[in-house]
VEXLOFI-358470 format. One record per residue (C-alpha): residue number from 0; residue in three letters; x, y, z. Coordinates in nm, 3 decimals, padded with zeros to 5 digits. Example, Ala and Ser with C-alpha at 12.3 -4.5 7.8 and 13.67 -1.06 7.14 Angstrom:
BEGIN
<resi: 0; resn: ALA; east: 01.230; north: -00.450; up: 00.780>
<resi: 1; resn: SER; east: 01.367; north: -00.106; up: 00.714>
END
This chain:
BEGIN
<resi: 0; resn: UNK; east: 01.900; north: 02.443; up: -00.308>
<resi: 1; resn: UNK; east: 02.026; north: 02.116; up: -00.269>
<resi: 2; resn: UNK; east: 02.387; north: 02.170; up: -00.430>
<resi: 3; resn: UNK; east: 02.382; north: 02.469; up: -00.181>
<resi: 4; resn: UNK; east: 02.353; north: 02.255; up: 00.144>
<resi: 5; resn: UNK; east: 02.598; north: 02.004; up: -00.030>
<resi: 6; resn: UNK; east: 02.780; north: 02.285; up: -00.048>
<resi: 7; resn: UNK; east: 02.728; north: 02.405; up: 00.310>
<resi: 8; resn: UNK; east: 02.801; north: 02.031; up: 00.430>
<resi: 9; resn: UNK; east: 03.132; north: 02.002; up: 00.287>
<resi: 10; resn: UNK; east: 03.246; north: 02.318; up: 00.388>
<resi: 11; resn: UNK; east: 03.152; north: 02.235; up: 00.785>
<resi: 12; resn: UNK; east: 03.297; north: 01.914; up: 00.745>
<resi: 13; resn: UNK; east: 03.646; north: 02.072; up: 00.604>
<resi: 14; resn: UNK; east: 03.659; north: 02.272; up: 00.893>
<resi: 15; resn: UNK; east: 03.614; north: 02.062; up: 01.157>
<resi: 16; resn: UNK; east: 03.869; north: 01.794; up: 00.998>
<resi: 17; resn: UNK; east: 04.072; north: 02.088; up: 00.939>
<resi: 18; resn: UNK; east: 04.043; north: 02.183; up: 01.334>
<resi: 19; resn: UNK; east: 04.094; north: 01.813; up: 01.380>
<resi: 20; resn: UNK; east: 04.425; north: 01.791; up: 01.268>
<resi: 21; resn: UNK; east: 04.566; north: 02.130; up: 01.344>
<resi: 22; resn: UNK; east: 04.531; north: 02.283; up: 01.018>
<resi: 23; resn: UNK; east: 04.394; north: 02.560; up: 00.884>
<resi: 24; resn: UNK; east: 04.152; north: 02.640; up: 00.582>
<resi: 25; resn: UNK; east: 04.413; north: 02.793; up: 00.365>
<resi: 26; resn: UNK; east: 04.635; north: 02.517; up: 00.463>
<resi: 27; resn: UNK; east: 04.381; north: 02.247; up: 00.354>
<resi: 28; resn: UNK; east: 04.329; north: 02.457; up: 00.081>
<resi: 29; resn: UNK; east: 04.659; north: 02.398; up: -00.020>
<resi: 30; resn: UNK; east: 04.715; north: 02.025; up: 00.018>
<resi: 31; resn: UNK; east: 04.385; north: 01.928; up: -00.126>
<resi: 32; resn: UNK; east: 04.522; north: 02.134; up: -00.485>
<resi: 33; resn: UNK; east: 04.881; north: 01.925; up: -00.423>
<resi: 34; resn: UNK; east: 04.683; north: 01.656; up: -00.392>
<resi: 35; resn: UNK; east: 04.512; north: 01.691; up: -00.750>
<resi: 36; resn: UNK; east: 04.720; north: 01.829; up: -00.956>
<resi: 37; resn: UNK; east: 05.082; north: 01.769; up: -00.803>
<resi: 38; resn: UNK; east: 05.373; north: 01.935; up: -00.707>
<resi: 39; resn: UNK; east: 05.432; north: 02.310; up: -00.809>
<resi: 40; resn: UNK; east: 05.581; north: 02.609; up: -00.711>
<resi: 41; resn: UNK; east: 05.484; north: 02.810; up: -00.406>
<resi: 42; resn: UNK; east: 05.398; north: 03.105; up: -00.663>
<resi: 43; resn: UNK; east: 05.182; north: 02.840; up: -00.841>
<resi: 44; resn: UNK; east: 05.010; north: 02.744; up: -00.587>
<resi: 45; resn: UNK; east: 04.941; north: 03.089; up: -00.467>
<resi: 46; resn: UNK; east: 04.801; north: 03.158; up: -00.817>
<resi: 47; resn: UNK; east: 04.564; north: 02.829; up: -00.741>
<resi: 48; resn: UNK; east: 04.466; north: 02.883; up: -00.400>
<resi: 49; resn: UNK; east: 04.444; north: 03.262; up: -00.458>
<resi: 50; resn: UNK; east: 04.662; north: 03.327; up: -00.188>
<resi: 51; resn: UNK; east: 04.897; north: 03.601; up: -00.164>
<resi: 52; resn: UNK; east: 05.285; north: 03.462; up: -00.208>
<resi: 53; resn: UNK; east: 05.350; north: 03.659; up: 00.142>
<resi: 54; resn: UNK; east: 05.062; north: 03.441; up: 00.288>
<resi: 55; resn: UNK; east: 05.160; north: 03.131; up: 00.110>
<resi: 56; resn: UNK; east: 05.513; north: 03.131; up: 00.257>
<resi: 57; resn: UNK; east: 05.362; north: 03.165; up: 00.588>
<resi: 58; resn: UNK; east: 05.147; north: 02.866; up: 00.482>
<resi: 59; resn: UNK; east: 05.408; north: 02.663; up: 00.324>
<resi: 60; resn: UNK; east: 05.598; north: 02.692; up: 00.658>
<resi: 61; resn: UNK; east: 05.325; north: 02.530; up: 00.887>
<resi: 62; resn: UNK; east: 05.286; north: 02.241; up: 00.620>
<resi: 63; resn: UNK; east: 05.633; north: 02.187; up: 00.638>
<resi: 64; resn: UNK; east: 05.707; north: 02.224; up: 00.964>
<resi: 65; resn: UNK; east: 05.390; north: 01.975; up: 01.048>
<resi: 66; resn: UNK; east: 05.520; north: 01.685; up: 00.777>
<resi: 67; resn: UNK; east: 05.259; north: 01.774; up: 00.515>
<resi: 68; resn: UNK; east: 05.481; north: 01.844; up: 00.283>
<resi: 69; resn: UNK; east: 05.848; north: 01.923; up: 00.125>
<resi: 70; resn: UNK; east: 06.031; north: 02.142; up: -00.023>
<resi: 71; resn: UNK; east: 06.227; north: 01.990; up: -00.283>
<resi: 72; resn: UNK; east: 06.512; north: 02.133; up: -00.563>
<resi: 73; resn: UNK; east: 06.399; north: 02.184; up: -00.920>
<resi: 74; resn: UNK; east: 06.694; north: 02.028; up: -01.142>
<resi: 75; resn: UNK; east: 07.038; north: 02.186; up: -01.015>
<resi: 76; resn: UNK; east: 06.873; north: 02.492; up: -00.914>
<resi: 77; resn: UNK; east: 06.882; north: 02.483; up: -00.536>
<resi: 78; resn: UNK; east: 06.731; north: 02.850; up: -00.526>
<resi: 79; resn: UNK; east: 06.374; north: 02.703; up: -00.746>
<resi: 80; resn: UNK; east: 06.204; north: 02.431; up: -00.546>
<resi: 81; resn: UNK; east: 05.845; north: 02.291; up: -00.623>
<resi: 82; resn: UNK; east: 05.632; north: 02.194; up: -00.310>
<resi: 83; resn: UNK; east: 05.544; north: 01.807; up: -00.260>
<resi: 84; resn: UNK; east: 05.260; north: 01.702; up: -00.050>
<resi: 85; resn: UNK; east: 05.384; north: 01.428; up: 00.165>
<resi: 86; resn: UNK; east: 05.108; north: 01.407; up: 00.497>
<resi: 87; resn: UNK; east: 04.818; north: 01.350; up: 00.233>
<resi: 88; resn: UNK; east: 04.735; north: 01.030; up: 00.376>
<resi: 89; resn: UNK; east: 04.627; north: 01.150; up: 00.662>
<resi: 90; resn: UNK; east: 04.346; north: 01.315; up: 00.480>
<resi: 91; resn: UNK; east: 04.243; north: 00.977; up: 00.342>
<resi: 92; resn: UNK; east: 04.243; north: 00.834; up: 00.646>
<resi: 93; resn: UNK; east: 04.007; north: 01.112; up: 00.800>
<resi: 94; resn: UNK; east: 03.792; north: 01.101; up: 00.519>
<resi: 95; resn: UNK; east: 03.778; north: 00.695; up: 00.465>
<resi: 96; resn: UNK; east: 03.429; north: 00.652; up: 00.667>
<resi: 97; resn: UNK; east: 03.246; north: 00.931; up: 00.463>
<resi: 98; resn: UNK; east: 03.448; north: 00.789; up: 00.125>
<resi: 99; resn: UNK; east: 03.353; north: 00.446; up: 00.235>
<resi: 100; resn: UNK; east: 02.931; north: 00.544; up: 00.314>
<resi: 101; resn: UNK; east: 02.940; north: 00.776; up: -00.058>
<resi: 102; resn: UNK; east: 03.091; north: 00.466; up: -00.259>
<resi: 103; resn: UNK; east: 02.772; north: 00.243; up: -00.051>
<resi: 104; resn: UNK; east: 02.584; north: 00.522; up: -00.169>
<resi: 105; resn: UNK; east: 02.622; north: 00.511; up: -00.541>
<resi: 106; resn: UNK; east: 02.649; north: 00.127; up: -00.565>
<resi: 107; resn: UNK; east: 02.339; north: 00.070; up: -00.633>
<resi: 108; resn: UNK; east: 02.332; north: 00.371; up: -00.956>
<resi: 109; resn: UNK; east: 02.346; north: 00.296; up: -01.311>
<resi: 110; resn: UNK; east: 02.658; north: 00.386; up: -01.552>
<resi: 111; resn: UNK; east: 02.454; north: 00.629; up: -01.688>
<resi: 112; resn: UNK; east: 02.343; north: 00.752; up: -01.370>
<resi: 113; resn: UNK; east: 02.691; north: 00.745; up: -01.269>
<resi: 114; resn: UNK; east: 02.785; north: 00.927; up: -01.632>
<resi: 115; resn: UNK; east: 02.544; north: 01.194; up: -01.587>
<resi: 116; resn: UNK; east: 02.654; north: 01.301; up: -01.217>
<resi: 117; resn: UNK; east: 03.025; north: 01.298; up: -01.355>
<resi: 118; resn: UNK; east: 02.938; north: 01.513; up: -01.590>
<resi: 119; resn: UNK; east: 02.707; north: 01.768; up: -01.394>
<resi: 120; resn: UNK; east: 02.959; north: 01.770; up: -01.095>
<resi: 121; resn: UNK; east: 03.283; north: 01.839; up: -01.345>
<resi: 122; resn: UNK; east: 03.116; north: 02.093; up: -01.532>
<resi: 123; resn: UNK; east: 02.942; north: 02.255; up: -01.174>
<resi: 124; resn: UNK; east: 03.370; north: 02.252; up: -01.095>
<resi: 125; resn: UNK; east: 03.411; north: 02.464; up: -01.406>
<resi: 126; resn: UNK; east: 03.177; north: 02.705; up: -01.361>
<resi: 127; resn: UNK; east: 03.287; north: 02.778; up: -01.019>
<resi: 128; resn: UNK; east: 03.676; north: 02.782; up: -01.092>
<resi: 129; resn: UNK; east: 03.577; north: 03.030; up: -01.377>
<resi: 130; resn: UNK; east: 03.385; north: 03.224; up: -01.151>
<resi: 131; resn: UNK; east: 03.699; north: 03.254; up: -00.938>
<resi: 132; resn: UNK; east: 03.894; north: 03.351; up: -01.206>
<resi: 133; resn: UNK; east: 03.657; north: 03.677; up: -01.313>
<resi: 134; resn: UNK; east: 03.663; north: 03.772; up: -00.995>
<resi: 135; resn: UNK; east: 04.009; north: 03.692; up: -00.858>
<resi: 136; resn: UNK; east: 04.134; north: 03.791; up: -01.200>
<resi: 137; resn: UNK; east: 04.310; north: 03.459; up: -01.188>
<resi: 138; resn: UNK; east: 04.326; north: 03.210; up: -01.447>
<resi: 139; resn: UNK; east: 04.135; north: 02.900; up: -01.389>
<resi: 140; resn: UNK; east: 04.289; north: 02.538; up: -01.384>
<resi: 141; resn: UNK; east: 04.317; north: 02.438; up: -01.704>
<resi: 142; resn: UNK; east: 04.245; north: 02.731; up: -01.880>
<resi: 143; resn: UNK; east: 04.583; north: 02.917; up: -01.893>
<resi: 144; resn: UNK; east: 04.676; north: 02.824; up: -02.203>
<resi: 145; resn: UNK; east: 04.328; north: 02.848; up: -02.375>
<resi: 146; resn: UNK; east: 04.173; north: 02.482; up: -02.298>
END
């Protein structure tokens, strides 16, 4: 119950930043997965975000358009470009005061503490990306190539 209101809490909070700053879900969505894991193709991210590549063009557009990110050439191909989130920081910025009270928050915990939540909340991240994946027929970060 508890990892469902977490749940529930972040999700609110997402949308209202998202609302915020003019953005929307999908679009949040998209920078928060640039943000991880780095620049990639539109049709990448649309695999990630489990967007359709019609809807992620659309989405791609807005970001760009709004400074969140850029388009930018893959080698001498000017026709292949990979996406670049540029606007991130004003995420962090957004998010400092609730970063700021959740680092108060675990001050006080032990490593293992600490090594134990780590672990539950990376494998909870798994479970929930594979979940995607069956249904989604997607593959899950990190698991395309059998990892």
């Amino acid at each position: 119950m508890a990892l469902r209101r977490l749940n529930s809490a972040l999700t609110i909070s997402n949308r209202v930043v998202s609302a915020q700053l003019g953005l929307k879900d999908s679009d949040l969505a998209v920078l928060d997965c640039l943000d991880q894991e780095g620049p990639q193709t539109p049709t990448a991210l649309a695999r990630r975000t489990h967007t359709h590549v019609a809807t992620m063009t659309g989405i791609l557009t807005r970001l760009e358009r709004d400074g969140w990110i850029e388009r930018r050439p893959v080698g001498t191909d000017r026709r292949s470009v990979e996406i670049h989130a540029t606007g991130v920081q004003r995420l962090t910025e957004t998010y400092a005061q609730t970063n700021e009270q959740l680092t108060a928050l675990l001050a006080s915990w032990s490593p293992e503490q600490m090594e134990a939540l780590l672990i539950f909340l990376t494998r909870a991240s798994e479970i929930g990306s594979e979940f995607s994946a069956r249904l989604g027929g997607v593959p899950a970060p990190g698991l395309e190539s059998g990892t």
